[in-house]
C-alpha beads as a LAMMPS data file, in Angstrom:
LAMMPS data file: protein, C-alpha beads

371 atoms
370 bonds

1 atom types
1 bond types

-500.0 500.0 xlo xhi
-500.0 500.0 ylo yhi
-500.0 500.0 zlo zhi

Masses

1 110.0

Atoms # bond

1 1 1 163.273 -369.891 -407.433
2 1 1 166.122 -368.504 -405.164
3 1 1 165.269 -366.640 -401.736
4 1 1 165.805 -363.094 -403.551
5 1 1 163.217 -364.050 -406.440
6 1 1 160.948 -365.703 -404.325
7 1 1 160.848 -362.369 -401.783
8 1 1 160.419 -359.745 -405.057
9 1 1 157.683 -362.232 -405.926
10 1 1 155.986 -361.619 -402.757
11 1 1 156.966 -357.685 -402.952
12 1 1 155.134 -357.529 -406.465
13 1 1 152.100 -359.874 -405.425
14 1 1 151.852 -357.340 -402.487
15 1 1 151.691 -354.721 -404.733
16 1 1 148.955 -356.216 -407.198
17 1 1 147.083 -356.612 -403.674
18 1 1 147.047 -353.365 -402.391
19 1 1 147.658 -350.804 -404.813
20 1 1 148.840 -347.781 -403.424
21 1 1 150.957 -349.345 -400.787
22 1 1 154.104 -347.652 -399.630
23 1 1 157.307 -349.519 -399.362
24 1 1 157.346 -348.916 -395.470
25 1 1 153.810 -351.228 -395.506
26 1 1 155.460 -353.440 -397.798
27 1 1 158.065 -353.581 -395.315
28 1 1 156.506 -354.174 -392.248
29 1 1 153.468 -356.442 -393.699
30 1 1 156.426 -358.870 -395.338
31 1 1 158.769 -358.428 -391.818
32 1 1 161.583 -357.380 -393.696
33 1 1 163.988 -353.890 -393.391
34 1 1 163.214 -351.044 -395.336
35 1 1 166.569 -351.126 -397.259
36 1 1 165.350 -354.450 -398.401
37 1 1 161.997 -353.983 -399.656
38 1 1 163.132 -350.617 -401.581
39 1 1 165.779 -352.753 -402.786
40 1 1 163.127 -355.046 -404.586
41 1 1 160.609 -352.261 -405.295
42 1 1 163.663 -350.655 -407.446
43 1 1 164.257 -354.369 -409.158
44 1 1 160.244 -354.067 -409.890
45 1 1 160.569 -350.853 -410.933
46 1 1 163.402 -351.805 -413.421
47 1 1 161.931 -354.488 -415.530
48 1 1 158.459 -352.077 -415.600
49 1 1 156.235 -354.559 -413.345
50 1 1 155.350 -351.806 -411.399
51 1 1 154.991 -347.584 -411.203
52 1 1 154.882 -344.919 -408.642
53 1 1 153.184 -342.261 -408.209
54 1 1 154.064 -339.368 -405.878
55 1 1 157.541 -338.626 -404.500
56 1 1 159.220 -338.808 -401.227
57 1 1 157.106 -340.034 -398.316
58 1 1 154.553 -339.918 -400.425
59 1 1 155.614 -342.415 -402.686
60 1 1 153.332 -345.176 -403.621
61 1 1 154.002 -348.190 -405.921
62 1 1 150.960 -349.616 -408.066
63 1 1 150.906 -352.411 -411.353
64 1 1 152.993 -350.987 -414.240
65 1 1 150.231 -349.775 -417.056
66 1 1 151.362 -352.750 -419.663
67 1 1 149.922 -355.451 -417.240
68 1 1 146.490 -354.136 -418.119
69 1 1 145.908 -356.397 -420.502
70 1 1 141.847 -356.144 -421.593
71 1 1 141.538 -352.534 -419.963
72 1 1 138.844 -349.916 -421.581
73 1 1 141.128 -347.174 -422.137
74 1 1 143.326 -346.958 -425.935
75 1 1 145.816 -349.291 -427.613
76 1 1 143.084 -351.838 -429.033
77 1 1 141.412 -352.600 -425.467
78 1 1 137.714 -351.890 -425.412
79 1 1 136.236 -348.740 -425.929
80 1 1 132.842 -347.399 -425.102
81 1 1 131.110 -345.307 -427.779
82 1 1 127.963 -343.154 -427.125
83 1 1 125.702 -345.035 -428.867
84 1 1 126.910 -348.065 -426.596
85 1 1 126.100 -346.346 -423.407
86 1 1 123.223 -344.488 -423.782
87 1 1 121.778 -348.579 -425.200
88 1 1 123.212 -349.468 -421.816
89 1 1 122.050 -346.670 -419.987
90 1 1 118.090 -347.333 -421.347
91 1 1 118.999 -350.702 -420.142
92 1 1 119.498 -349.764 -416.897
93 1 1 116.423 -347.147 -416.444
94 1 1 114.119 -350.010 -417.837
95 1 1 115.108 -352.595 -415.268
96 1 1 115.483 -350.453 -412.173
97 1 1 111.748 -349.991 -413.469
98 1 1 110.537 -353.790 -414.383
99 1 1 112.718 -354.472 -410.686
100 1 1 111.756 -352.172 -408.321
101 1 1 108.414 -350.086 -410.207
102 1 1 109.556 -346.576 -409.694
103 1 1 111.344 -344.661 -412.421
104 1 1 114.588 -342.873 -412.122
105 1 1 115.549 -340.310 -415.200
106 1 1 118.357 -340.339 -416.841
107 1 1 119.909 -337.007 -415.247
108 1 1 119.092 -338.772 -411.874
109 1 1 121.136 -341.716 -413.034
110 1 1 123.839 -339.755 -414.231
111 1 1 123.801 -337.562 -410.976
112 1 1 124.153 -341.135 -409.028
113 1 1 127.158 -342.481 -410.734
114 1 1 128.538 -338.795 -410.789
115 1 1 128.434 -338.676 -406.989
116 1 1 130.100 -341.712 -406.466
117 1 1 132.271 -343.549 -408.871
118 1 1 135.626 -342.364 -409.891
119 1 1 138.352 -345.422 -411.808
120 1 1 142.130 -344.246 -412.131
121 1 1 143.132 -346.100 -415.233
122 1 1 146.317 -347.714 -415.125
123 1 1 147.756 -344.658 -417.422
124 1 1 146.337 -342.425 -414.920
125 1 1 143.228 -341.063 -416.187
126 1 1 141.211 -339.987 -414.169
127 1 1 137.240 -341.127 -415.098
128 1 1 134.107 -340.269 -413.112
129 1 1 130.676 -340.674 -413.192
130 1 1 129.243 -343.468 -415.470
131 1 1 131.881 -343.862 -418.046
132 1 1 134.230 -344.676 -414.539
133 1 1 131.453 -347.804 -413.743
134 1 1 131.812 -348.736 -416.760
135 1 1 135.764 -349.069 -416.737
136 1 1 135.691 -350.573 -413.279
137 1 1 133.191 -353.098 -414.675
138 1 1 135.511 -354.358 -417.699
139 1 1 138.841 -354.174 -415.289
140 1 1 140.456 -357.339 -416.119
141 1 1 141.310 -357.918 -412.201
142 1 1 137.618 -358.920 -412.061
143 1 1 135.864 -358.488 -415.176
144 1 1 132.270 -357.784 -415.328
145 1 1 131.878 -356.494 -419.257
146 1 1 129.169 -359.050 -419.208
147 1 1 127.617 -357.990 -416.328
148 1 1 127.447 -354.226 -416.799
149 1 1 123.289 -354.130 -415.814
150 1 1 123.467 -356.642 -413.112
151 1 1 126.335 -355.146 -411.572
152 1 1 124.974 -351.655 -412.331
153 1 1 121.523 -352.610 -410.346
154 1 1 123.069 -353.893 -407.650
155 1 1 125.295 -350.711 -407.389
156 1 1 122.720 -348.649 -407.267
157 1 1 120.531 -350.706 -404.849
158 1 1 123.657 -350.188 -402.284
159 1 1 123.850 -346.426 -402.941
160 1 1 119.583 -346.235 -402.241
161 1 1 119.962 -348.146 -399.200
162 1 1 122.975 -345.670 -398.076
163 1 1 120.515 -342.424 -399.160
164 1 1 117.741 -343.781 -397.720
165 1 1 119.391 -343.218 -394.400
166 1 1 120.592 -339.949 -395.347
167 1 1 119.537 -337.445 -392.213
168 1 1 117.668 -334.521 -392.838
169 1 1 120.989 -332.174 -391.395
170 1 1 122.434 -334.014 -394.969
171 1 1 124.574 -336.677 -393.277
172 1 1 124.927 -340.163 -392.619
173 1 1 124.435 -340.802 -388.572
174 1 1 127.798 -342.697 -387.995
175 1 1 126.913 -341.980 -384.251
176 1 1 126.423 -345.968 -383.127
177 1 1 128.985 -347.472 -385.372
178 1 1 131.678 -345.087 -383.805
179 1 1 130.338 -345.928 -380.424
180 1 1 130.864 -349.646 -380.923
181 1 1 133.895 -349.307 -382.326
182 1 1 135.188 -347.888 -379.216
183 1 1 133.186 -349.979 -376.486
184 1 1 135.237 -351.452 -373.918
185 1 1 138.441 -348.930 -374.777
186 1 1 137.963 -345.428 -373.801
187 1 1 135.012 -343.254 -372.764
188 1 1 132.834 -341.506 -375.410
189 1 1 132.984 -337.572 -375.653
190 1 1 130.751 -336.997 -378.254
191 1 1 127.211 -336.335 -378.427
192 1 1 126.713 -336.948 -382.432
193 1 1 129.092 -338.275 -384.933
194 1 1 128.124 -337.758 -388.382
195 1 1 129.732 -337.790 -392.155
196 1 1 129.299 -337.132 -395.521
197 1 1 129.975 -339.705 -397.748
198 1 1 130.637 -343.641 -396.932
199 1 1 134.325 -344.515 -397.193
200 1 1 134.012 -348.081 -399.457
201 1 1 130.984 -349.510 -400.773
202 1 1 129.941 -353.228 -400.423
203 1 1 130.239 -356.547 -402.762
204 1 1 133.835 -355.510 -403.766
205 1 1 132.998 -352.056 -405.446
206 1 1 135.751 -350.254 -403.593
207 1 1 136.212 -346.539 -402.564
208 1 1 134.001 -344.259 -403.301
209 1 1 134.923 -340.773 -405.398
210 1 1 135.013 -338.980 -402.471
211 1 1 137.464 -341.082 -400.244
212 1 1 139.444 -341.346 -403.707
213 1 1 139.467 -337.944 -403.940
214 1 1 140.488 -337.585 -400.404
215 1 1 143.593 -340.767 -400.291
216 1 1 144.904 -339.103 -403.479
217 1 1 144.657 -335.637 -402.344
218 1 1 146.792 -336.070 -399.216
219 1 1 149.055 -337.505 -401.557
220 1 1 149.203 -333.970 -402.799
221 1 1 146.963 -334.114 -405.223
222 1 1 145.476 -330.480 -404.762
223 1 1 142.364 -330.841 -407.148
224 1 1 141.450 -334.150 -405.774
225 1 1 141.320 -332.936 -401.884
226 1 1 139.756 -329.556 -402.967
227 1 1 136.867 -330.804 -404.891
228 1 1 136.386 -333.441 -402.119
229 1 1 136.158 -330.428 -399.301
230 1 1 134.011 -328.258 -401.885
231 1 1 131.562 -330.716 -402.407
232 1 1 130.882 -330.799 -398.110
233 1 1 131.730 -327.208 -397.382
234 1 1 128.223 -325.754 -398.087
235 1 1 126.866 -329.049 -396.183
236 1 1 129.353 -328.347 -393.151
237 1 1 128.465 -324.630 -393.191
238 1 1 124.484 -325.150 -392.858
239 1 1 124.674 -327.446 -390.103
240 1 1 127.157 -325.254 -388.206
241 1 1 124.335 -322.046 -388.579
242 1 1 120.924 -324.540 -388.168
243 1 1 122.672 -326.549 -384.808
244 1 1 124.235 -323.387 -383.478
245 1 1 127.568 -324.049 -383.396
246 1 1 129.386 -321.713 -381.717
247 1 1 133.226 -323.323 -381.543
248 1 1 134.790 -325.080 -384.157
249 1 1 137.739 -327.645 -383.581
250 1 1 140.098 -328.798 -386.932
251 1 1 141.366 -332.358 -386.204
252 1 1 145.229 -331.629 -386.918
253 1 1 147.470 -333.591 -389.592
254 1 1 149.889 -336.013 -388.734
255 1 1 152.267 -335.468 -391.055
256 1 1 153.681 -332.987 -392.763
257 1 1 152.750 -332.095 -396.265
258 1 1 152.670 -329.594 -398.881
259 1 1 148.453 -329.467 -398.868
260 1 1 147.099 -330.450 -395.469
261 1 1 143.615 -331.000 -395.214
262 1 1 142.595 -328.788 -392.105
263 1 1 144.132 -325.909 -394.120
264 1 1 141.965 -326.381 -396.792
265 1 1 138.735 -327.337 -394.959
266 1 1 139.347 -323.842 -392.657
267 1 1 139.857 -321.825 -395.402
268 1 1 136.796 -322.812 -397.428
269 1 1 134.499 -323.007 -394.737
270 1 1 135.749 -319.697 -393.223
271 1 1 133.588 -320.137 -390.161
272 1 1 133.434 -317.008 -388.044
273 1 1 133.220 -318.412 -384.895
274 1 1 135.863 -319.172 -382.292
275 1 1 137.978 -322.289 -383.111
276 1 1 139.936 -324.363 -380.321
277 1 1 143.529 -325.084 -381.889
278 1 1 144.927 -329.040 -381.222
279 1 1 147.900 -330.191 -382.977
280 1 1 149.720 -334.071 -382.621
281 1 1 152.677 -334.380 -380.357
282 1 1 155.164 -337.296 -380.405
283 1 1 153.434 -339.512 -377.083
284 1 1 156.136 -339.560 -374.233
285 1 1 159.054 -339.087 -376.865
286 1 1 158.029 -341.658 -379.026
287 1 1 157.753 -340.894 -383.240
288 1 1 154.376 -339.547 -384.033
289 1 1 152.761 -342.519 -385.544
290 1 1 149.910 -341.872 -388.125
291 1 1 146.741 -343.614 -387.247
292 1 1 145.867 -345.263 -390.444
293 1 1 149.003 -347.382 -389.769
294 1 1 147.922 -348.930 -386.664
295 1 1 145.466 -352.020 -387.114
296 1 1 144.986 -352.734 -383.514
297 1 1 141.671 -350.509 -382.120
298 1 1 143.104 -350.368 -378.844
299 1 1 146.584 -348.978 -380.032
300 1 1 144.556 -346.610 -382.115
301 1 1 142.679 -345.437 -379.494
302 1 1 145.984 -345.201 -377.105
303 1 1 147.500 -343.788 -379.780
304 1 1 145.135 -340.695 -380.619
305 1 1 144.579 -339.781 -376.680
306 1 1 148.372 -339.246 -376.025
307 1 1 149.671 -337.889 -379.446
308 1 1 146.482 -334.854 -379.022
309 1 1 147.914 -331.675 -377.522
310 1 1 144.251 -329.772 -377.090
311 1 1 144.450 -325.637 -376.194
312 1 1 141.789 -325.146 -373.647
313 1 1 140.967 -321.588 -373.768
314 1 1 139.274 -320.073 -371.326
315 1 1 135.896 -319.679 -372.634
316 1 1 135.461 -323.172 -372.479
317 1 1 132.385 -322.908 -370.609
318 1 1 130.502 -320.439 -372.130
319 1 1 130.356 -322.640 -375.430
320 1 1 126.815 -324.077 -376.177
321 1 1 128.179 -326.413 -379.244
322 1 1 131.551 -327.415 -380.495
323 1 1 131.890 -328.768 -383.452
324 1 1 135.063 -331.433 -384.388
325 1 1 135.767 -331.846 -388.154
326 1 1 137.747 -334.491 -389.707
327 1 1 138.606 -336.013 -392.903
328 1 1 137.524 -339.820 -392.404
329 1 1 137.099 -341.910 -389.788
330 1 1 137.532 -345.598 -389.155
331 1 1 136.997 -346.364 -385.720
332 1 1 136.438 -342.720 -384.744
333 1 1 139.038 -342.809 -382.261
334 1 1 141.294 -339.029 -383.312
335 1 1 138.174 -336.993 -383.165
336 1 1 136.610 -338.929 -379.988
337 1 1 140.084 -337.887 -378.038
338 1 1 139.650 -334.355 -378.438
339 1 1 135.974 -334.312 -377.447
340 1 1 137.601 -336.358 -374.219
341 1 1 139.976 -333.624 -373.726
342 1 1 137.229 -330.783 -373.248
343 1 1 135.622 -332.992 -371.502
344 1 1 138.251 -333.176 -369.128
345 1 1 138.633 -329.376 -368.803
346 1 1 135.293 -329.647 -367.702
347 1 1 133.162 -328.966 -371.223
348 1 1 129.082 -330.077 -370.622
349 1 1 128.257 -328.779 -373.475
350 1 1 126.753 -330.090 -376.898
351 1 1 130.109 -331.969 -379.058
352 1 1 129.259 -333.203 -382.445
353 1 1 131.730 -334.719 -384.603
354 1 1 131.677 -334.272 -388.312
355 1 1 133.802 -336.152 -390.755
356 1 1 133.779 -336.162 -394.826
357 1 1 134.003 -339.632 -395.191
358 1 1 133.036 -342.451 -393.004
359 1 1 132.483 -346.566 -392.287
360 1 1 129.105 -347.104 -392.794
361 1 1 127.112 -349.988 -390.698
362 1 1 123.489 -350.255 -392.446
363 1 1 123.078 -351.939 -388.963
364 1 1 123.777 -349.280 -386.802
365 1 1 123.109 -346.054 -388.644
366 1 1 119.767 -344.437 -387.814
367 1 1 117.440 -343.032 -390.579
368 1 1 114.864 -340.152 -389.790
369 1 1 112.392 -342.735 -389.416
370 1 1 113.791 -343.960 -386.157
371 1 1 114.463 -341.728 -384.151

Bonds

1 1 1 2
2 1 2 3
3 1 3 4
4 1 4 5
5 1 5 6
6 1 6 7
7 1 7 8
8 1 8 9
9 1 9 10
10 1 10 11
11 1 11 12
12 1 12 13
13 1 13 14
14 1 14 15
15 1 15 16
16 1 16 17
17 1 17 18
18 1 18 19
19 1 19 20
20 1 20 21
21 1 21 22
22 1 22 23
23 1 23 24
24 1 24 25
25 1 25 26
26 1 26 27
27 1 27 28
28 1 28 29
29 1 29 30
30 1 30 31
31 1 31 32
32 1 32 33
33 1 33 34
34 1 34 35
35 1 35 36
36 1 36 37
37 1 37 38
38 1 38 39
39 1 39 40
40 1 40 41
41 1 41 42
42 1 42 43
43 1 43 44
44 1 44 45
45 1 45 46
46 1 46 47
47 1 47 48
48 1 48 49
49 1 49 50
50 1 50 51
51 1 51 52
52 1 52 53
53 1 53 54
54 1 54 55
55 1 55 56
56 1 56 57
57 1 57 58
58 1 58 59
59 1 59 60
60 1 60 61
61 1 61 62
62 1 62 63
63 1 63 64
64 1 64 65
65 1 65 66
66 1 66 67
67 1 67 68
68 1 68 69
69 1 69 70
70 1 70 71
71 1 71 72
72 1 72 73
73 1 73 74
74 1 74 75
75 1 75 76
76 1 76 77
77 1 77 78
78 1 78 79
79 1 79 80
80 1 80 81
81 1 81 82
82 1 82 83
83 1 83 84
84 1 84 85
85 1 85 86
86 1 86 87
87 1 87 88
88 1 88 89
89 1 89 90
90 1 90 91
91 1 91 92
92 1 92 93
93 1 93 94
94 1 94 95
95 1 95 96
96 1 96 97
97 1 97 98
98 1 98 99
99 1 99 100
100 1 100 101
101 1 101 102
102 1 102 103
103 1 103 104
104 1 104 105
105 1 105 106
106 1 106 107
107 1 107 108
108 1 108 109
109 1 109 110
110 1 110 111
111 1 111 112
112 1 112 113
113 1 113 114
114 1 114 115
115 1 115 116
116 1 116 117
117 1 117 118
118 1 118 119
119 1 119 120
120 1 120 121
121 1 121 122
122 1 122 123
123 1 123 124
124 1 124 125
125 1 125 126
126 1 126 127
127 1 127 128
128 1 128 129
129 1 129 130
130 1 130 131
131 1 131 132
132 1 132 133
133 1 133 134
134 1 134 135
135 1 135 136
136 1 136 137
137 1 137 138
138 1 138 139
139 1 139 140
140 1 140 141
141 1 141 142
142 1 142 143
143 1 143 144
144 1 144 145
145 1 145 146
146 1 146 147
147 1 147 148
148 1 148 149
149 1 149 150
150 1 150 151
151 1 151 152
152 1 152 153
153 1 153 154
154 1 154 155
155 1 155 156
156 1 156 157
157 1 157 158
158 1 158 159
159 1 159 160
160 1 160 161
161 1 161 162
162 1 162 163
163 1 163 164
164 1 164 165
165 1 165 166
166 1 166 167
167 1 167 168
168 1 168 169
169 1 169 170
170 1 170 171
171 1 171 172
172 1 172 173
173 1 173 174
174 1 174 175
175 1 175 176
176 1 176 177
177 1 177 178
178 1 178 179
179 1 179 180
180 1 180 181
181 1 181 182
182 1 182 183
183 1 183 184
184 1 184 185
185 1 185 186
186 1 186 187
187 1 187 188
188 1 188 189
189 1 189 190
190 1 190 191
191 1 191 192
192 1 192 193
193 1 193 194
194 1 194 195
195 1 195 196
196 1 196 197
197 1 197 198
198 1 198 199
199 1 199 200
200 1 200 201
201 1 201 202
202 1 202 203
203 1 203 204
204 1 204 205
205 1 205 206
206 1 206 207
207 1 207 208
208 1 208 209
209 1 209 210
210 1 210 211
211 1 211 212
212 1 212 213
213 1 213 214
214 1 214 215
215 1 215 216
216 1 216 217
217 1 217 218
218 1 218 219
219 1 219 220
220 1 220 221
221 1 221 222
222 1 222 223
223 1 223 224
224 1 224 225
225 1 225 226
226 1 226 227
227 1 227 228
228 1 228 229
229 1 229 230
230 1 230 231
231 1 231 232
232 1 232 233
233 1 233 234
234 1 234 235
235 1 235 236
236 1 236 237
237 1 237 238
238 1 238 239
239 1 239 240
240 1 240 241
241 1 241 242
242 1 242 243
243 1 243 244
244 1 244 245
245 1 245 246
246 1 246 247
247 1 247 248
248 1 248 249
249 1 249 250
250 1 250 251
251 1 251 252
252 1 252 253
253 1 253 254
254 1 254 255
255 1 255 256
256 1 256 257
257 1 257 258
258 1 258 259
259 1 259 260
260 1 260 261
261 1 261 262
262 1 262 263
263 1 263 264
264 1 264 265
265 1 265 266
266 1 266 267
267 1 267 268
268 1 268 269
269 1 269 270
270 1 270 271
271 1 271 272
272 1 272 273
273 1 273 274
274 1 274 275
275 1 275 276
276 1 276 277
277 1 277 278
278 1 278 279
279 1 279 280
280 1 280 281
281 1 281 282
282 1 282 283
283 1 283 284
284 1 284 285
285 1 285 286
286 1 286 287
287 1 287 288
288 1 288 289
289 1 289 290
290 1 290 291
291 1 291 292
292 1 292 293
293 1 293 294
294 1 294 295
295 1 295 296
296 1 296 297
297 1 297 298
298 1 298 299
299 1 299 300
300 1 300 301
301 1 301 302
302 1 302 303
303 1 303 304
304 1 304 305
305 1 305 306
306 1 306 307
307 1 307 308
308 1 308 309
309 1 309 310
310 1 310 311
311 1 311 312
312 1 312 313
313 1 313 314
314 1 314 315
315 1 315 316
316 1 316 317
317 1 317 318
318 1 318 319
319 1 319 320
320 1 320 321
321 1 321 322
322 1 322 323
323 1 323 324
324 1 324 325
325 1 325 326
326 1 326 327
327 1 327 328
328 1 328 329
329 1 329 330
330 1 330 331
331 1 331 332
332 1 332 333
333 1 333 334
334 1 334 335
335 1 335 336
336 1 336 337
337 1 337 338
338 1 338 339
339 1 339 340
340 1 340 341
341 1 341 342
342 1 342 343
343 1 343 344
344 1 344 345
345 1 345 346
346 1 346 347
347 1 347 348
348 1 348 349
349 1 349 350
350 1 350 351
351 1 351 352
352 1 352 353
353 1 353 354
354 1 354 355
355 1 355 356
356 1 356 357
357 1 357 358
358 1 358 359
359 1 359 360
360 1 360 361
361 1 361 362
362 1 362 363
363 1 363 364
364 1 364 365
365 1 365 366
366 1 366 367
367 1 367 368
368 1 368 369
369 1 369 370
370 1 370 371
């Protein structure tokens, strides 16, 4: 195999890897130029190995459809009838029952997988709820057709551990994991950092709807990011009246797209209390650099304090309770800056951080129980 082969090997294994991935990852993760991995992307993209979706900067590459082979969907793979899944679907209840000796009804069942499981077929259909489990479970990339109840038990025993620590407010308390994600790297600002929905499940069962809903709707995907916000909003909007919240702050985009998220979340919450405006800056003249694409905590961290420009009004310190809302948060470090930066104007009030999805440590999060 000669060097160009080999590399467009490496380019398409990449892409099997990590679908979604944009040809500036594939770039940087293989240390070659840009010119060069479009340049094999395009080759890819010629002989049908692979597909985009999205356009411009928002242009991701993913396995072309026809390598599928053994996927649920049409065109002789398997199909699931209704007889076959409510069989499957009995088979469930009556294990979860013989397993753990409490009974779950079928609408509660439903209402679990509806919550969180969504599959994107290879052809782009979009499946939620059960019927999505079920096409993640006979994906040929791993296979479990035989496996649907096992797998479907231990699904659901991951989701009961994650509700079981649901707070009474509605959220997950992602207050400890955020702290020890930032230990040792900056100060914390924040007096509570909660979210909505976990980011990625464990044993391999990937993103949940909601952060689906959320990667593909900043890919402007409008549906996707509105039903992701809609599902929160009423969630958001309690806490802000029970907890008092008398300042709101939107944690701003980094780059610029046709549907932003904070322009969304604003308008459907429509809080009417007084909001404190930040925006990203370029830090000392550099290009703004998007968080998600810095792996190093410390960067990230770096990275967040000096690209926030925060507008301190002066009613700073007649606010009880401000309130920072985000879309997801992996080490916490974006939404943690701002609270640093009204803490630095001299803020002693209450700061709670609230994001819609969120890495979940079963180790560190605090149930009701606890506290």
């Amino acid at each position: 195999m000669n060097q160009k082969n080999l590399m467009e090997e490496r380019v398409f294994e990449l892409v099997k890897a990590l679908p979604g991935i944009s040809s500036p990852q594939i770039a940087k993760k293989l240390s070659m130029s840009r010119v060069s991995a479009f340049r094999h992307l395009k080759s890819l993209l010629s002989i049908q190995k692979i597909r985009i979706l999205g356009n411009g900067k928002a242009t991701r590459y993913f396995l072309h459809e026809n390598l599928y082979v053994g996927a649920n969907f049409d065109n002789g793979r398997r199909i699931w009838n209704s007889d076959q899944i409510r069989i499957l679907k009995d088979e469930i209840l009556s294990a979860l029952k013989e397993q753990y000796g409490e009974a779950l009804s079928e609408d509660g069942l439903n209402e679990t997988f509806e919550n969180y499981c969504m599959y994107i077929a290879p052809d782009d259909t979009v499946l939620t709820g059960f019927v999505a489990f079920l096409a993640w479970c006979s994906d040929p990339k791993h296979d479990f057709s035989e496996r649907i109840i096992e797998k479907a038990l231990e699904y659901l025993e991951i989701i009961g551990s994650i509700e079981y620590r649901r707070k009474k407010n509605g959220f997950l308390d992602g207050s400890e994991s955020a702290r020890a994600n930032l230990k040792g790297l900056t100060d914390i600002g924040f007096d509570h950092f909660f979210f909505a929905m976990p980011s990625v499940l464990e044993n391999g069962f990937g993103r949940t709807r909601t952060a689906i809903e959320l990667y593909y709707g900043k890919l402007n995907n409008r549906p996707f990011l509105e039903r992701a916000i809609k599902n929160q909003s009423d969630r958001i909007r309690r806490y802000a009246t029970d907890a008092r919240v008398d300042c709101v702050v939107f944690t701003p985009p980094t780059n610029n797209r046709t549907v932003q998220f904070r322009d969304l979340l604003e308008s459907e919450l429509s809080l009417k209390i007084p909001k404190i405006r930040a925006e990203k800056i370029p830090p000392l003249g550099k290009v703004l650099q998007p968080q998600k694409d810095i792996r190093e905590r410390e960067q990230r961290v770096r990275n967040a304090f000096l690209s926030l420009q925060v507008d301190i009004p002066k009613e700073l310190s007649f606010y009880k309770h401000v309130l920072i809302l985000d879309d997801s948060f992996t080490t916490g470090a974006t939404p943690n800056a701002i609270a640093l930066k009204l803490r630095e104007a001299g803020y002693e009030g209450k700061i709670t951080i609230i994001t819609i999805c969120g890495s979940f440590n079963y180790d560190l999060a605090i149930t009701e129980d606890e506290i």
